[in-house]
C-alpha positions as CSV (number, residue, x, y, z in Angstrom):
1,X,0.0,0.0,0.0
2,X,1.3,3.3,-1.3
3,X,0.6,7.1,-0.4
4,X,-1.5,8.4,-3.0
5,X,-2.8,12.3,-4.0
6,X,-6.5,12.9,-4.2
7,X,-8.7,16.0,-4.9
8,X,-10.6,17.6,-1.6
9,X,-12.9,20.2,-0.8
10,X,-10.3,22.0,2.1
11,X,-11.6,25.1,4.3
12,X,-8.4,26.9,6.0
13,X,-10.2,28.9,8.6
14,X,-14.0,30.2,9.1
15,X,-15.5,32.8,6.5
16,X,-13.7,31.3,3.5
17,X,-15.1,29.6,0.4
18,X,-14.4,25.9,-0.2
19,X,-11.5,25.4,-2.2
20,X,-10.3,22.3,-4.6
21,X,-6.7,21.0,-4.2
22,X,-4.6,18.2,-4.5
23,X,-4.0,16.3,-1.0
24,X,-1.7,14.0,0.1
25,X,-3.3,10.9,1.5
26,X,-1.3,7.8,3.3
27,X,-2.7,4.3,3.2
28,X,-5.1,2.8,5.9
29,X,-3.3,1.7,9.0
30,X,-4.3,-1.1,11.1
31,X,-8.4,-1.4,11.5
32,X,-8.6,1.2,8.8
33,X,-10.0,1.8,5.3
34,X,-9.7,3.4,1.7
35,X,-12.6,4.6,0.4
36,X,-13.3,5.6,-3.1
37,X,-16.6,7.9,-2.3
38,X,-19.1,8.3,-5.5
39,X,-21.1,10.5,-4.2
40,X,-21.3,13.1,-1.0
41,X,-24.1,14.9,0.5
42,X,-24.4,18.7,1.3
43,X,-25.6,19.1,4.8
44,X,-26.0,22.3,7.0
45,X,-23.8,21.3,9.5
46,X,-20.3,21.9,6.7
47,X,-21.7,25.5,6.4
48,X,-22.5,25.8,10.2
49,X,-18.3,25.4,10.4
50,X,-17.8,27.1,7.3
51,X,-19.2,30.0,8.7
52,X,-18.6,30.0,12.5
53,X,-15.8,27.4,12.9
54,X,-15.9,26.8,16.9
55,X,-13.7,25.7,19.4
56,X,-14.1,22.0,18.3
57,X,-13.5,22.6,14.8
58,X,-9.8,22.2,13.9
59,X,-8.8,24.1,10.8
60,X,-7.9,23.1,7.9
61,X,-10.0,20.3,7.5
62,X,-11.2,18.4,4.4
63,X,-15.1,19.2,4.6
64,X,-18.2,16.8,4.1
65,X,-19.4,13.9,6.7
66,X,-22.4,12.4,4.3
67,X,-21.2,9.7,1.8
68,X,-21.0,6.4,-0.2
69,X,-18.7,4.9,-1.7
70,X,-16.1,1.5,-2.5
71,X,-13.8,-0.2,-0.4
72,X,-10.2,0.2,-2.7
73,X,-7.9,-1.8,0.5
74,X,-8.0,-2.1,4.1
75,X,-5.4,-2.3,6.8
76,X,-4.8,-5.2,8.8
77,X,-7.4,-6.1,11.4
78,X,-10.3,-4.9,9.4
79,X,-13.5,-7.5,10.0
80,X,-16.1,-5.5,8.9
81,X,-15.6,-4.3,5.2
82,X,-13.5,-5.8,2.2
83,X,-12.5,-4.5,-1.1
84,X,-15.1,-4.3,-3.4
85,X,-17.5,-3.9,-0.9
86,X,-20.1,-0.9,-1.6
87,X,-20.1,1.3,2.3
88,X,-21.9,4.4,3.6
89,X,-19.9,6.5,6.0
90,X,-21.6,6.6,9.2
91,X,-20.0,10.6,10.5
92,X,-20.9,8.8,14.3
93,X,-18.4,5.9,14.8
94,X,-19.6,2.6,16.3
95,X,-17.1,0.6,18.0
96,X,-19.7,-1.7,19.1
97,X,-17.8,-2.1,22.6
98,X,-17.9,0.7,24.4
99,X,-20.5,1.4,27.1
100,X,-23.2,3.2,24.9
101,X,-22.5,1.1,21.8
102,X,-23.2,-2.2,23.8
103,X,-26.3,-0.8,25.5
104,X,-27.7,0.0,22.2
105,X,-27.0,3.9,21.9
106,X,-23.8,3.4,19.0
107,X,-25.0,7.6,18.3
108,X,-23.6,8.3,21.4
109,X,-20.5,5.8,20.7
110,X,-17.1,7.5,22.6
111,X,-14.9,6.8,19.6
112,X,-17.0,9.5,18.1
113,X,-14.4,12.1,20.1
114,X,-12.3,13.2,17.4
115,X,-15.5,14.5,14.9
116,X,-13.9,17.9,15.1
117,X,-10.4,17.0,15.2
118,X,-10.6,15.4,12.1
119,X,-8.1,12.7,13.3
120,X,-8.2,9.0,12.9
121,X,-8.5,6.8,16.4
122,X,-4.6,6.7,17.0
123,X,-5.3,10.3,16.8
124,X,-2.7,11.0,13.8
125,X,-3.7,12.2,10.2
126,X,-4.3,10.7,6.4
127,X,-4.6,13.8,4.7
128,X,-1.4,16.0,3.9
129,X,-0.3,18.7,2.3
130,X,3.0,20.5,2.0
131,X,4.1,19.0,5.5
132,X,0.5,20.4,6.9
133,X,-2.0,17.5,8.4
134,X,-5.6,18.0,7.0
135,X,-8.4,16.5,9.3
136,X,-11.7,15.1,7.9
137,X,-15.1,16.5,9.3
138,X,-16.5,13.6,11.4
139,X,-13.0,11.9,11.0
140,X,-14.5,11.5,7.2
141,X,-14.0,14.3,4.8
142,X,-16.6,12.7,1.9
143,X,-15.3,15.6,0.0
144,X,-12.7,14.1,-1.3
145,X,-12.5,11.7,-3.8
146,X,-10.5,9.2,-1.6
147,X,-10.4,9.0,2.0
148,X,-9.2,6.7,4.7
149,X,-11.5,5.7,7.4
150,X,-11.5,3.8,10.3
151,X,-14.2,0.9,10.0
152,X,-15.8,1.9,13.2
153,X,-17.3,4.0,10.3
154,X,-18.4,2.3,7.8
155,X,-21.6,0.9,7.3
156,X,-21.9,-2.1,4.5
157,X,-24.7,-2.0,2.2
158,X,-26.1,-3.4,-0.6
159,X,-24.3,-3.0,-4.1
160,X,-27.7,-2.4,-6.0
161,X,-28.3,0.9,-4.3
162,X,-27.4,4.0,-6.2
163,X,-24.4,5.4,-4.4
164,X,-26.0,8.8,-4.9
165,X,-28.9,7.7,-2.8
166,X,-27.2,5.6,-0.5
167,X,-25.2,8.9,0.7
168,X,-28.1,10.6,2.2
169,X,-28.6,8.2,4.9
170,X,-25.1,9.0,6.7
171,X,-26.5,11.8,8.2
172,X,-30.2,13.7,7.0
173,X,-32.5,10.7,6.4
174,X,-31.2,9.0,9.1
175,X,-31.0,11.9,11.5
176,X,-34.5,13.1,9.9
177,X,-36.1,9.5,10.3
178,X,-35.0,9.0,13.7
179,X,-35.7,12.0,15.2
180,X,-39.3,11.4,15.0
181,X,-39.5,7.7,15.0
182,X,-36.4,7.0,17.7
183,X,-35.5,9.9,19.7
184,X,-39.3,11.3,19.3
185,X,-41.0,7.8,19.7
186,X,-44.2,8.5,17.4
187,X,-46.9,6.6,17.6
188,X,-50.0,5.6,15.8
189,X,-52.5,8.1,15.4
190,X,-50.8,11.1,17.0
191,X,-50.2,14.6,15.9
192,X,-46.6,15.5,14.8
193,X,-45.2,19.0,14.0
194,X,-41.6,19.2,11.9
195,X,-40.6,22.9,12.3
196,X,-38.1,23.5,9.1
197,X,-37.9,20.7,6.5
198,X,-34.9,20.7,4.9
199,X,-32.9,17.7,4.1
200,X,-33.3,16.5,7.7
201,X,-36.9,17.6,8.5
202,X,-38.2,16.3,4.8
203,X,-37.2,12.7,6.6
204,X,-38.5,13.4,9.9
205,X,-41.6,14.1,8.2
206,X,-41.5,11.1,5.8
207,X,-40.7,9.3,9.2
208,X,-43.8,10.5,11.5
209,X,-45.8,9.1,9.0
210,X,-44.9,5.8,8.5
211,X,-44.5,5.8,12.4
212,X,-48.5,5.5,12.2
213,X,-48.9,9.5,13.2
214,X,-52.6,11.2,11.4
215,X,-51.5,14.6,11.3
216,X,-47.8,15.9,10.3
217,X,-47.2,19.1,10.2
218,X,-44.6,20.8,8.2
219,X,-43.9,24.4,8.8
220,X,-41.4,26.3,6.8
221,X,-41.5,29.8,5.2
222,X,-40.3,28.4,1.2
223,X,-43.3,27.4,-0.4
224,X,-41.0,24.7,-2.6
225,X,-40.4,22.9,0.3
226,X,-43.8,23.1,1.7
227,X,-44.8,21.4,-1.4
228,X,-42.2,19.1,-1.1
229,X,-43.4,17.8,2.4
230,X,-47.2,17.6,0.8
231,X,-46.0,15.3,-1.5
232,X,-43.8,12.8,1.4
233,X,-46.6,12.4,3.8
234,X,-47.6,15.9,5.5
235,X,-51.3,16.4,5.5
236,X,-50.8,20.0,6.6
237,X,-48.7,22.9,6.2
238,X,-47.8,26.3,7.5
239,X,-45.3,28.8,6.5
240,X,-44.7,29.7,10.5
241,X,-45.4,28.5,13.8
242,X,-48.5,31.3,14.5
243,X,-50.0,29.9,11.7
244,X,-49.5,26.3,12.8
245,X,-50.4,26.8,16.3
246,X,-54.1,28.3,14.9
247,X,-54.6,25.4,12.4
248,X,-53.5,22.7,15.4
249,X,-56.2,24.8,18.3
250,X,-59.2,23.7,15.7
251,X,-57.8,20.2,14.5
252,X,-57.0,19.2,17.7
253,X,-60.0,21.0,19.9
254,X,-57.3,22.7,21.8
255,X,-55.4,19.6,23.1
256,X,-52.1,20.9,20.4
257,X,-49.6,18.6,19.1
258,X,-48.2,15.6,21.1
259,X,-44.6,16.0,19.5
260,X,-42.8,18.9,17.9
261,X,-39.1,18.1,15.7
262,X,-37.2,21.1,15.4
263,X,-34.9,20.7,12.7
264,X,-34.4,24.3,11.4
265,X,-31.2,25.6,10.1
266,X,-29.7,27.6,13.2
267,X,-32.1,26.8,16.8
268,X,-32.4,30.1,18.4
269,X,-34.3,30.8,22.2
270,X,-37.5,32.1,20.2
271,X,-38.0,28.4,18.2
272,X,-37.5,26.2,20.9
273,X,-40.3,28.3,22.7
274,X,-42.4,27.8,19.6
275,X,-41.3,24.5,19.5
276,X,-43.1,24.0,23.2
277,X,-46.3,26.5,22.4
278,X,-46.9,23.7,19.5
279,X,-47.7,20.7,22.3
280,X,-50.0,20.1,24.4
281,X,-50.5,18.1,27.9
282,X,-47.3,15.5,28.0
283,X,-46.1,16.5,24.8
284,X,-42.9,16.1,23.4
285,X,-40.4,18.4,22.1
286,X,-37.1,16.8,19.9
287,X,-34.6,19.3,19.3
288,X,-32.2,18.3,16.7
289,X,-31.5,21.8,15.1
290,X,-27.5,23.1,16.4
291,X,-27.9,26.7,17.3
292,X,-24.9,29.4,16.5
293,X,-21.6,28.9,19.0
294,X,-22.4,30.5,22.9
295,X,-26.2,31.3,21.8
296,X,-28.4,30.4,24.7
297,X,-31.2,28.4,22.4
298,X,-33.5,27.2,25.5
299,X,-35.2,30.0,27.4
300,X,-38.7,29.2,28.7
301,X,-40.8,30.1,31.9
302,X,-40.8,27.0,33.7
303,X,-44.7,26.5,35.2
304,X,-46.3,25.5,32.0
305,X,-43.5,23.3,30.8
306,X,-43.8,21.5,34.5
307,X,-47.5,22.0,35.0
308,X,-48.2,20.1,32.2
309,X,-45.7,17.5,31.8
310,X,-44.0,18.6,28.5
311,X,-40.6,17.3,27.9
312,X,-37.6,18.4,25.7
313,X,-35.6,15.9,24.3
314,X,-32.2,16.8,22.3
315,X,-31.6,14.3,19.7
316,X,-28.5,13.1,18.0
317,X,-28.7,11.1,14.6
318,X,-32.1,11.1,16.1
319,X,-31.3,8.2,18.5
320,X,-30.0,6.2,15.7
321,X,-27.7,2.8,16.0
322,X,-26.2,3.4,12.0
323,X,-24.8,0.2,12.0
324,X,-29.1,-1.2,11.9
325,X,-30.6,2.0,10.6
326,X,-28.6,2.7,7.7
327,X,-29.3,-0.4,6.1
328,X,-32.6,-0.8,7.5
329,X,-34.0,2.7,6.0
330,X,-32.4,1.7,2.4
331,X,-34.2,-1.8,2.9
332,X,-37.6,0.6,3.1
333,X,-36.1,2.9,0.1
334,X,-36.1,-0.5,-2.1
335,X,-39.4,-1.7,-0.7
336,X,-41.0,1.9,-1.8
337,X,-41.9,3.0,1.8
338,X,-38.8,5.9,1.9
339,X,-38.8,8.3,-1.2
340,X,-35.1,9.1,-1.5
341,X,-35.0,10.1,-5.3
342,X,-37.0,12.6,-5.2
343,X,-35.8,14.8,-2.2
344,X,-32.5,15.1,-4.1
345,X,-33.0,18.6,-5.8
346,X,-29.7,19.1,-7.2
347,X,-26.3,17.9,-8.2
348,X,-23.1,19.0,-8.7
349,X,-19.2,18.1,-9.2
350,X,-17.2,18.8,-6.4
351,X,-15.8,22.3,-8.4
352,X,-19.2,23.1,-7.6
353,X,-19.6,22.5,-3.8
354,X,-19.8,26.5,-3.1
355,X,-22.5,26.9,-5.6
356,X,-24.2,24.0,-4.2
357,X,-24.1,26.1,-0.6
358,X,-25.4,28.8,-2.4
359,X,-28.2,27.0,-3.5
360,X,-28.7,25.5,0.1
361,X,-28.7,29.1,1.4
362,X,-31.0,30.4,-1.0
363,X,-33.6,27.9,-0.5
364,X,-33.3,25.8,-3.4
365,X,-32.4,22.3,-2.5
366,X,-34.1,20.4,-0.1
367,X,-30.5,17.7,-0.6
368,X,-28.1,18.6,-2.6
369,X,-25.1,15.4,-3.8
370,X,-21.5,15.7,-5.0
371,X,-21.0,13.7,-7.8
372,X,-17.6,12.1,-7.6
373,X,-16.0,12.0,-11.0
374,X,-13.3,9.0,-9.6
């Protein structure tokens, strides 16, 4: 196994574009992989660091944590994966041994500590470049056209699933899915509210319905993606929470929602309290939005949030295990029960991953994919 070069989307500090450059990249290590990723998904949560950073972030880093692609080689020790094998890049690791991993919480897994380092677990570096290290977001960095992995990361799947689809479940669908189904436990018949639906809420809507819930409601101020969560299993919509809150007091004769998903682009104070206006008696409230670095995002006057029994849960991956729900939420894409195609609105080459943040930004893409040319 030789060092190789490969082409990445790199950020240098905060408040910078993207730019494309030639990296560097050493061969997997013991219990470690090469990837050759086909496709990448644009999430929010690369812009949330391209525009704030934070203290977690290390800089420069080789951006993207949603992808698919093929095992190339692996490093000695590696069980999981072989060459050949087609692999979504689960941006939580799962060692499958430590405490939360083997008392079923793998989202919560601690090999997960080095997301912002960008490090591997023996906490050195694959990507280099002129005697720098480059991290990868979520010890990934899916924009690149190779990347080596730890398999604590990858997630095997099924080679007749489109490597463009496949991607979206390392980190919206999933997240999206699970927040209402895991984290916000919906059940038949109830009333669900998703407050933004973007590439993560579109999923947490898709998943309140199949969940068994009779109302979802979407709220969202673009009107495309209103339409777009009509189409995957909302039954009613509303371009703000005021407006929802009105339409819930008649459908529900004043008893409100029993579970609100917040997956907005940036939480704020003001949406987690809308977030809690939305249910009623026992209700539930998922937050899986990040808010802006230091922002206080929970400010609420206590007595009706204890007098009637509401909770607030914060969700990440939405509760998942990736190692079962990856594969298990593809299993539902090829049964017809998840719509994947359509919620991807745009794609582009990875020259083009600033225009496709631009696009995100402007509110036309409900998930835009990189399209590796490798």
């Amino acid at each position: 196994m030789a060092s190789m070069t490969t082409r990445a989307a790199v950020l240098h500090q905060p408040g910078t574009d993207w730019e494309i450059t030639e990296l560097d990249l050493d061969p997997p290590k013991e219990y470690e992989v090469l990837i050759r990723y086909k496709a990448a998904g644009l999430c929010h949560s690369d812009e949330h660091i391209r525009r704030e950073g934070g203290s977690h972030i290390r800089f420069p880093l080789v951006g993207g944590h949603e992808g698919a692609g093929i095992v190339e080689e692996v490093g000695p020790g590696v069980t999981r994966v072989k060459p050949g094998d087609h692999v979504v890049t689960s941006y939580i690791p799962a060692c499958g041994k430590c405490r939360y991993c083997s008392t079923g919480h793998q989202n919560l897994c601690d090999r997960g500590l080095y997301a912002g380092v960008g490090c591997l677990q023996d906490e050195t570096f694959r990507f280099h470049r002129g005697g720098e290290d480059f991290g990868g977001f979520c010890a990934l960095g899916t924009f690149s056209d190779h990347t080596v992995v730890s398999e604590y990361s990858c997630v095997r799947i099924d080679d007749d699933i489109p490597l463009e689809v496949a991607c979206l479940v390392g980190c919206g669908v999933t997240t999206g899915w699970c927040s209402s189904v895991r984290a916000g436990e919906t059940r038949a018949g109830e009333t669900v509210v998703v407050l933004g639906v973007g590439g993560v809420g579109i999923n947490a809507v898709q998943g309140a319905r199949y969940a068994g819930a009779k109302n979802v409601f979407a709220v969202d101020p673009n009107p495309f993606k209103l339409e777009m969560a009509k189409r995957l299993g909302a039954t009613h919509t509303a371009p703000s929470a005021a407006e929802a809150r009105d339409q819930l007091v008649d459908l529900t004769r004043g008893q409100m929602a029993d579970l609100t998903v917040v997956t907005v682009a940036v939480l704020d104070a003001e949406i987690t309290a809308d977030a809690v206006s939305l249910i009623g008696k026992a209700g539930r409230v998922v937050l899986t939005s990040v808010s802006a670095a230091d922002d206080h995002s929970i400010s609420l006057t206590g007595s009706p949030l204890v007098g009637w029994h509401k909770r607030i849960q914060g969700s990440l991956a939405g509760g998942s295990n990736p190692i079962y729900e990856m594969p298990n939420l593809l299993g539902l894409y090829k049964s017809g029960h998840l719509k994947l195609d359509e919620i991807i609105t745009h794609r582009y080459s990875l020259e083009q991953v600033n225009e496709g943040y631009h696009d995100l930004l402007a509110g036309k893409n409900v998930r835009g994919v990189v399209i590796h040319e490798s």
